[in-house]
KOLKOL-949555 format. One record per residue (C-alpha): residue number from 1; residue in three letters; x, y, z. Coordinates in Angstrom, 2 decimals. Layout:
 resi resn       X       Y       Z
  NUM  ALA       X       Y       Z
...
! end
This chain:
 resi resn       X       Y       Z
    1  UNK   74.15  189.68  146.47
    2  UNK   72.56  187.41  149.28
    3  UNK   73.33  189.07  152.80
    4  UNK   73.28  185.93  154.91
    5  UNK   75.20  183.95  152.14
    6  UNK   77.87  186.42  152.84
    7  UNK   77.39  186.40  156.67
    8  UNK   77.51  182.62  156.77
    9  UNK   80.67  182.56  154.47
   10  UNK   82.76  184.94  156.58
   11  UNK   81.81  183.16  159.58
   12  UNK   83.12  179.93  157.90
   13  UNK   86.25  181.12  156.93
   14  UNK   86.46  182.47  160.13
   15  UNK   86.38  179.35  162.00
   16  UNK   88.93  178.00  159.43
   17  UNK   91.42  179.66  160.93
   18  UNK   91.72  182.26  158.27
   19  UNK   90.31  185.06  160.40
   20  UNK   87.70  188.46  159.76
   21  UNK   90.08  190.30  157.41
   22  UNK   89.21  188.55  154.16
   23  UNK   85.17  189.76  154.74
   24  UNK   86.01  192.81  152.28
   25  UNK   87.79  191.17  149.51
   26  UNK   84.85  188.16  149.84
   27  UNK   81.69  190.80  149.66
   28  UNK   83.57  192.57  146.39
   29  UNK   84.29  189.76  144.90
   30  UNK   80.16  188.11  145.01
   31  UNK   79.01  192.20  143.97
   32  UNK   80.51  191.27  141.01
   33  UNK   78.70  187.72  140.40
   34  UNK   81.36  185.81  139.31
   35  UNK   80.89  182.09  138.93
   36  UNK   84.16  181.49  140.45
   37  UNK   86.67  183.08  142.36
   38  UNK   89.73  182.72  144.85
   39  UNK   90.71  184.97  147.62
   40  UNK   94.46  184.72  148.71
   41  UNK   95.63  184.31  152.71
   42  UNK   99.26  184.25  153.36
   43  UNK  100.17  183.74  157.14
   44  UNK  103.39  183.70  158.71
   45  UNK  104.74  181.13  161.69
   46  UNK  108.42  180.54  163.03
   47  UNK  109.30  177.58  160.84
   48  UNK  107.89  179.20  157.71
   49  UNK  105.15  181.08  155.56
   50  UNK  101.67  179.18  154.68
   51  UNK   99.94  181.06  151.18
   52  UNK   96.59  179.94  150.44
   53  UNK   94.01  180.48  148.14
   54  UNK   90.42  179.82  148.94
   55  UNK   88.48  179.06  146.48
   56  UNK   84.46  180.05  146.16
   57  UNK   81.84  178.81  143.59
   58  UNK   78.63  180.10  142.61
   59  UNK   75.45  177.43  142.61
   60  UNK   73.48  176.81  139.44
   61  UNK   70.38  176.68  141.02
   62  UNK   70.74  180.00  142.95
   63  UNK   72.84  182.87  144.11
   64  UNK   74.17  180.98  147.23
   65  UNK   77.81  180.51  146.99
   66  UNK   80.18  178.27  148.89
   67  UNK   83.19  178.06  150.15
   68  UNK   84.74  174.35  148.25
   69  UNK   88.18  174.39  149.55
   70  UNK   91.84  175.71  149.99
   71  UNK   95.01  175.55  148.06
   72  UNK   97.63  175.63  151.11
   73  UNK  101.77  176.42  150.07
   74  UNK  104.26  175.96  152.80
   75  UNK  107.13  178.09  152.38
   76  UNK  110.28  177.58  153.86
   77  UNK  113.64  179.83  154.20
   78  UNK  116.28  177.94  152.67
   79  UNK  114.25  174.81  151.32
   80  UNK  114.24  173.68  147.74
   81  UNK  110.81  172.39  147.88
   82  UNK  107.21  173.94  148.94
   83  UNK  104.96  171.19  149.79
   84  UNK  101.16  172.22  148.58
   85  UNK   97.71  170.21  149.23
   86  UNK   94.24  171.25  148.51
   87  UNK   92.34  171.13  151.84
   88  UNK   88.84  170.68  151.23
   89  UNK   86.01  172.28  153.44
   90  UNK   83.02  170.25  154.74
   91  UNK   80.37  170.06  157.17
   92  UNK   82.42  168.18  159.50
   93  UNK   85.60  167.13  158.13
   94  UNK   87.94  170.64  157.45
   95  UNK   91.19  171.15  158.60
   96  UNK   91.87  174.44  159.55
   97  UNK   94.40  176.97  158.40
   98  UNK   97.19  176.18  161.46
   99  UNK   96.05  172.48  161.37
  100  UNK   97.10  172.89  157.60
  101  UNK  100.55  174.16  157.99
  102  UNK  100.92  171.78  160.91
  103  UNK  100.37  168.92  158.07
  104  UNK  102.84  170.33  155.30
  105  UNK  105.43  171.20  158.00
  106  UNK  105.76  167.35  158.67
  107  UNK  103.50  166.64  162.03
  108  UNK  100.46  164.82  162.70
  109  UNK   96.85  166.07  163.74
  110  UNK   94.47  164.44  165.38
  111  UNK   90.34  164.72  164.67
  112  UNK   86.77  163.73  165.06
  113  UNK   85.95  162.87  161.56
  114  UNK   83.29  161.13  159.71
  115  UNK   82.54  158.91  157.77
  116  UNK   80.34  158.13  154.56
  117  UNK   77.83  156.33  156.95
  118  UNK   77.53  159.65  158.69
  119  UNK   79.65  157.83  161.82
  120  UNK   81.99  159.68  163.73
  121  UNK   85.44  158.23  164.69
  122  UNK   88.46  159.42  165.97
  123  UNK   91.97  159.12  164.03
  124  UNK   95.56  160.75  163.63
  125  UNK   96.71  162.26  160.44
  126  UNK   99.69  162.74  158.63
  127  UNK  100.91  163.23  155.11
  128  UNK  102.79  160.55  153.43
  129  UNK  105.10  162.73  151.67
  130  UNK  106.63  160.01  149.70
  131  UNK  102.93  159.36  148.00
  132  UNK  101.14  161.91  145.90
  133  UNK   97.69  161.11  144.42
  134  UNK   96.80  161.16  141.15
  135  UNK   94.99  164.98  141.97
  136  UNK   98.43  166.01  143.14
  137  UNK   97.47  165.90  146.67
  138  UNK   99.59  163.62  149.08
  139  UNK   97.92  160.84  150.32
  140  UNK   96.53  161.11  154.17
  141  UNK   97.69  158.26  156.50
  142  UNK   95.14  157.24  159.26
  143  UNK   96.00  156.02  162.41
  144  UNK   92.72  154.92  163.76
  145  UNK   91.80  154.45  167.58
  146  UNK   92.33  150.48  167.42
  147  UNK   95.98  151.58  165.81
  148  UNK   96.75  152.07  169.76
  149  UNK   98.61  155.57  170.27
  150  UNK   98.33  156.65  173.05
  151  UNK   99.58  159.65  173.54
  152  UNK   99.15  160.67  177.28
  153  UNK  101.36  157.05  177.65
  154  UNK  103.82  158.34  175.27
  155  UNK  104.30  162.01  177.31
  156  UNK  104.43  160.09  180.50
  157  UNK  107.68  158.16  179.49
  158  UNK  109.47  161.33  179.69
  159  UNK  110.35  163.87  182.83
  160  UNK  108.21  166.52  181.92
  161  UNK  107.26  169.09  184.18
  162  UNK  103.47  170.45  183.05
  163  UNK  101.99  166.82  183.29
  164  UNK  102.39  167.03  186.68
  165  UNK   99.71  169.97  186.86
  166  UNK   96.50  168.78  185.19
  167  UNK   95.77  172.37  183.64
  168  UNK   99.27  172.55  181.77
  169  UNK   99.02  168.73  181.12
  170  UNK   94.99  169.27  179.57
  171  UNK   96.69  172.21  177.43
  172  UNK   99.83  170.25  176.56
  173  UNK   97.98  167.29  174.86
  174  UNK   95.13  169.91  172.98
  175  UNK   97.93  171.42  171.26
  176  UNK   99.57  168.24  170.16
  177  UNK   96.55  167.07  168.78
  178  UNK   96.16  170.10  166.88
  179  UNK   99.74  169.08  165.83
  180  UNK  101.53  172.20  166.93
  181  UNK  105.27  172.05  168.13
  182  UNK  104.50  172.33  171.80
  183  UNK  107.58  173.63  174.05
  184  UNK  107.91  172.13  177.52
  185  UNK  110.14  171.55  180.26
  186  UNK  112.07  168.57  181.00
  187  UNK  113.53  167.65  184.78
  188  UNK  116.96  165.78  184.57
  189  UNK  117.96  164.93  188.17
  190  UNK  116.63  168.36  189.32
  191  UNK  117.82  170.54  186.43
  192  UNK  115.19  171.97  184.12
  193  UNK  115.84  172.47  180.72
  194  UNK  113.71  173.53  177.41
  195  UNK  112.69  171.26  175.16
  196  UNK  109.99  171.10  172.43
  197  UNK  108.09  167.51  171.52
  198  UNK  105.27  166.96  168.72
  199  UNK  103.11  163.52  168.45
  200  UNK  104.02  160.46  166.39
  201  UNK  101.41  158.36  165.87
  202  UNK  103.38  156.18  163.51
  203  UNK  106.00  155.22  165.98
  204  UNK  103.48  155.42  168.97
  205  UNK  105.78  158.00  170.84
  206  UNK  106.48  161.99  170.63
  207  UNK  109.39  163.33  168.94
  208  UNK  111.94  165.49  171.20
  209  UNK  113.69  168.77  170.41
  210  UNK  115.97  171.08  171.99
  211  UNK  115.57  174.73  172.28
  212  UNK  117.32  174.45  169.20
  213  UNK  114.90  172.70  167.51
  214  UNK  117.41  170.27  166.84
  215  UNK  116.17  166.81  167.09
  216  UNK  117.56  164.95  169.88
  217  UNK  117.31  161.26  170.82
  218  UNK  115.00  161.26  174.24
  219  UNK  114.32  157.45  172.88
  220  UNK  115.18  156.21  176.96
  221  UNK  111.94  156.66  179.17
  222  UNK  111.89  156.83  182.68
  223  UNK  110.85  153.28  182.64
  224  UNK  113.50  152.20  180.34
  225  UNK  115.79  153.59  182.99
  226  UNK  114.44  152.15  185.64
  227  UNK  114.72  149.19  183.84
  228  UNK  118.28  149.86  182.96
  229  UNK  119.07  150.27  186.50
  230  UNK  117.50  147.19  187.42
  231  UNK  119.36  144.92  185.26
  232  UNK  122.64  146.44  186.23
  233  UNK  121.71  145.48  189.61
  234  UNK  121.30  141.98  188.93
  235  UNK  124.14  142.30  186.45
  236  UNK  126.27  142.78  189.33
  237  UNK  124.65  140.41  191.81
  238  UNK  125.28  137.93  189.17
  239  UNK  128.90  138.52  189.01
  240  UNK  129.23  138.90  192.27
  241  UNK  127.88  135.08  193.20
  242  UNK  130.20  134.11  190.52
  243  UNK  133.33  135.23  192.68
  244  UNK  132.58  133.73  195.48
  245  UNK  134.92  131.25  196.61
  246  UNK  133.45  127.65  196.44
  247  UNK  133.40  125.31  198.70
  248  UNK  136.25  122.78  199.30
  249  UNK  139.42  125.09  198.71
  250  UNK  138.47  125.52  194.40
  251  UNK  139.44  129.60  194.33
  252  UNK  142.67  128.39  192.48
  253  UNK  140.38  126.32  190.01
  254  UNK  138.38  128.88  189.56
  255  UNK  141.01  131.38  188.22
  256  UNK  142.37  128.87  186.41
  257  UNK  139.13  128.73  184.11
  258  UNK  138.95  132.49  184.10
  259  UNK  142.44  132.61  182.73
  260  UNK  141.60  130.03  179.52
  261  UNK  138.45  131.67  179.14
  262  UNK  140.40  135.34  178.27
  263  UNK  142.67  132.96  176.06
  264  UNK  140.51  132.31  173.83
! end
């Protein structure tokens, strides 16, 4: 068995997010020389249970194995269906283990990624759950940086408390890109209250919850309100032109047409 292949392969599955603990299982299984093998992860989160299965395989030219990719399983209490993608593990384009479950549990992540050319961009990602591949895999929507989400935009429509402290805010937008469920705090005319938001790239906006996790319709921005609350100004500015009396004793007139118009 190579030493530093193993050192180099527990450090990568490491930094996938699967942890140290699989280091044992991964040593026995290259003693033994297989050409291929799979070592089995389950972890659990609030919303569910994500089982994987990494899969290793041996080189022809040498004793150097490597680590391909993962088979990832969401499991939820009560659902009919567990949503499963093979996750494959690169140089510089792997998603890790919690960006994984983030994926199958319905939210987006966003990454540096590469491409063929070797260039680096930056997109969102999501599962389109509606379109498998032909490998079984769902297909990956991309919503690249000239797709215009902006995200800090989107955050700043609502009341939220932590953007207004640039460490909470800095922490608040890392996990969304990760695509976790983030809890925060919204202010409603002085009252706090606990809420819980996740990005949509799709829609160009973040999704609302309640401490629930019920979905709840946070649609109206604080500029939408202002907004509101400006037209219903000149709503009633408006109206209130339209009673005044005019000139040359036509009040009576004036009711007259207000009368037919409820006639009608």
């Amino acid at each position: 068995m190579n030493q530093k292949n193993l050192e180099f392969l527990a450090s990568q599955i490491k930094y996938t997010g699967f942890g140290e603990a699989l280091e044992g299982a991964l040593k026995e299984k290259m003693e033994k020389g297989e050409k291929e093998f799979t070592i089995p992860h389950e972890a659990k989160f609030d919303s569910g249970t994500l089982s994987s299965e990494l899969s290793f395989k041996k080189s022809d030219q040498s004793d150097l194995y490597f680590f391909n990719s993962y088979k990832a399983i969401l499991q939820k209490e009560g659902a009919s269906h567990a949503p499963e993608q093979i996750f494959y593990v690169s140089k510089d384009n792997t998603f890790t283990m919690k960006e994984a479950f983030n994926l199958l549990d319905g939210r987006a992540v966003n990454k540096d990624l590469k491409n063929k050319e070797g260039e680096v961009y930056n997109s969102w990602i999501s599962l389109d759950f509606k379109n498998p591949e032909n490998s079984g895999n769902f297909k990956m929507n991309h919503y690249h940086q000239n797709y215009g989400y902006d995200l800090e935009a989107a955050l700043s429509k609502h009341s939220i408390k932590e953007l207004e402290t640039p460490k909470f805010k800095e922490d608040l937008l890392n996990s969304l890109k990760k695509g976790n469920l983030q809890s925060v705090t919204f202010v409603v005319s002085g009252v706090e209250s606990k809420m819980h938001v996740e990005a949509n790239p799709h829609f160009k906006t973040v999704n609302v919850y309640d401490a629930n996790l019920q979905r709840i319709n946070h649609r109206e921005s604080k500029e939408e309100k202002k907004e509101n609350a400006l037209d219903k100004k000149e709503s009633k500015e408006q109206k209130k032109d339209l009673d005044v009396e005019p000139e040359g004793g036509g009040q009576k007139e004036g009711k007259k047409r207000k009368v037919k118009s409820q006639s009608i």
